[in-house]
C-alpha positions, 0 to 999 in steps of 0.5 A: 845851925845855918846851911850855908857858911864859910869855915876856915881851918889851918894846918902847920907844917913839921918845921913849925916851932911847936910842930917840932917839939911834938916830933921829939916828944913822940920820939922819946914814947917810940924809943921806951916802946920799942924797949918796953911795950909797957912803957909809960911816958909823958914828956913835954919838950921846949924849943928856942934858939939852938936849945931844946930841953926835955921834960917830964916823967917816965916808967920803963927801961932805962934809956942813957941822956945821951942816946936821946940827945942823938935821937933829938939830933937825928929829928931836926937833921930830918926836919931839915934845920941846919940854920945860924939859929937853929942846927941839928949840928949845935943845938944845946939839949938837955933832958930832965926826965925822970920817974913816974910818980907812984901816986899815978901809978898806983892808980893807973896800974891793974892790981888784985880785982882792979882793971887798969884805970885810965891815966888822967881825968877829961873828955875826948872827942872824935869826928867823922864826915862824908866831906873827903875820901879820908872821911875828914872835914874838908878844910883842914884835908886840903890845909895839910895837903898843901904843906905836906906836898911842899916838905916833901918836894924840899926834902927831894931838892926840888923845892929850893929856898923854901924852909921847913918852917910854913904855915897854911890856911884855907876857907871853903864856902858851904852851901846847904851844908855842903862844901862848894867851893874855895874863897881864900887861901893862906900859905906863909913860908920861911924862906931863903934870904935870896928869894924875893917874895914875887918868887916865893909866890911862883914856888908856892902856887902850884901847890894850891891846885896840886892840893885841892880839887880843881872843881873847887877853885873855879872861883878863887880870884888871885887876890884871895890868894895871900902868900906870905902876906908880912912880906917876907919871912927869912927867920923861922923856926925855933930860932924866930918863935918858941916851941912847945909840945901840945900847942896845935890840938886843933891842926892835929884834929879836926880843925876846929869842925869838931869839939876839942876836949883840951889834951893833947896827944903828942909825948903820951903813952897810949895809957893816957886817954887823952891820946888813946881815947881820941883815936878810939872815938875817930875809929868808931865815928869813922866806921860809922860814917863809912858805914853810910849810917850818917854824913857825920858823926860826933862821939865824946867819951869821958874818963877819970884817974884810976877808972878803966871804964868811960864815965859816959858816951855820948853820940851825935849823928848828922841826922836828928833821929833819936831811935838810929842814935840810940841804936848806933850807941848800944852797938858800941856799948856791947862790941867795943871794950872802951877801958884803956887796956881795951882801946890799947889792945883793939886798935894795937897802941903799944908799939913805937907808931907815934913819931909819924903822928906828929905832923899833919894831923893825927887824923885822916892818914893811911894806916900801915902794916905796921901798924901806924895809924890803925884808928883809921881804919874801917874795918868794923863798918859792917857792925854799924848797917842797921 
């Protein structure tokens, strides 16, 4: 692959259509696994004009419709929607959840001589480099940034006229594989019907150098710049543009840096390999990376239905040495229980951590006490020094 390059990635913020469903959808797994550790939840959710509607199968505690309608309620309040099209106040929900099939179950359960088998068939992929301290690719780092760091000045008040509905995008320039230097950036902004786009752009700039390291700016030119570039941007959210659950794997990764292999995570029980071994592989490549065995590090592991083991495990160092790859993969073939009972148990998955997930990228975030975020830790980087 060429050294020197120009990579784009994009992040979407909390307010964004699709981004709010991924919110409702990991609040209804956090409310059964705060009842049931055991739990099993798929739920897919829609949004639109003041309407969002709840779908999927559930097996667990019994938890009343209009609990999770409060609950859908109290995510748009925090959100920040309190719109004509769109208000936590009189949105029109409704729930159809309902139970698991026993087909799934039968396979996924354990049961005599049989392991709990994984929950789906499909292939996962986790990534790590050297790229930022948060070992994440620096695109999309500095593409959440951005709007992290607005949602959390509107939220204080001190972001006025600004909405919760925002997107951004940001090119670095690579030179020998390298991250050098920022070529463009993109903020678009739902906004109040009083800001006129020349004082959307003086909110809006100042967030570019609180996010990204002056040392890659010094060559950005304000006409690469490109702040709501339609030109404005008053109607957003649900109300301008239909949400759906898992429709931004991609922002919720790596950016587009690393391979995806099509599940989402958001609105699935840590049974669901799709999510759990996702953050499994970016626990290994990132201890891995933090490890210093590699600038960067490519894991894929690939599951079927009712099968507790992976199918295959396959790694990829920045470094073309068959003999480190090969030593690195038997180190995890003989520390790591990668069937989902073990991923659950290693990394702590039954517990309610996921609604935090939903924006700003499931990757690259602290890990708390209490145990949100436990894949990014780097605490077994010491197994991996050869």
């Amino acid at each position: 692959m060429a050294k020197d390059f120009l990579f784009t990635s994009e992040s979407v913020s909390e307010g964004h259509p699709d981004k709010v469903c991924d919110r409702i959808s990991d609040m209804v797994v956090d409310s059964y696994l705060s009842k049931d550790p055991f739990s099993r939840v798929a739920c897919e959710t829609l949004t639109t004009s003041n309407r969002v509607v709840l779908a999927g199968e559930t097996r667990g505690p019994k938890i009343k419709n209009e609990d999770l309608i409060e609950k859908v309620r109290k995510c748009i309040r925090e959100i920040g929607y309190d719109q004509k099209g769109f208000s936590w106040k009189n949105a029109k929900i409704e729930t159809f959840l309902h139970e698991q099939s026993s087909d799934i179950a039968m396979g996924v359960d354990a049961k005599g001589n049989k392991d709990e088998g994984a929950g789906d068939q499909g292939i996962m992929f986790g990534y790590a480099c050297n790229e930022t301290k948060d070992l994440m690719p620096a695109p999309i780092h500095y593409s959440h940034k951005i709007l992290r760091l607005m949602a959390e000045d509107r939220k204080k008040g001190i972001l006025k006229g600004i909405e919760p509905d925002s997107k951004s995008q940001v090119t670095l320039q690579y030179e020998d594989d390298i991250p050098r230097k920022v070529t463009s950036v993109v903020i678009s902004s739902q906004h109040s019907k009083d800001l006129d786009q020349i004082k959307v752009k003086k909110l809006l700039l100042p967030y570019i150098e609180k996010s990204i390291p002056k040392s890659l700016l010094e060559n950005l030119n304000e006409e690469n710049i490109y702040i709501n570039p339609t030109g404005q941007f008053i109607t957003g959210g649900p109300d301008g543009d239909a949400g759906l659950t898992g429709r931004k794997i991609i922002v919720d990764t790596y950016g587009g840096a690393a391979p995806h292999g099509g599940g989402a995570f958001s609105g699935k029980d840590p049974t669901k390999v799709d999510r759990s071994a996702a953050y499994v592989a970016r626990y290994l490549a990132k201890n891995i990376v933090a490890a210093k065995v590699s600038n960067k590090c490519l894991i894929q592991l690939s599951y079927a239905i009712g099968v507790s083991k992976p199918l295959s495990i396959f790694l990829k160092l920045s470094e073309k040495d068959d003999q480190k790859t090969e030593g690195v993969k038997k180190i995890i073939e003989k520390n790591f229980d990668l069937s989902p009972r073990g991923i659950r148990e290693l990394l702590g998955l039954n517990k309610p951590i996921y609604e935090i997930t939903s924006s700003y990228g499931h990757f690259g975030r602290e890990p708390s006490n209490n145990g949100h975020f436990s894949w990014e830790k780097t605490d077994k980087k010491e197994l991996f020094k050869l």
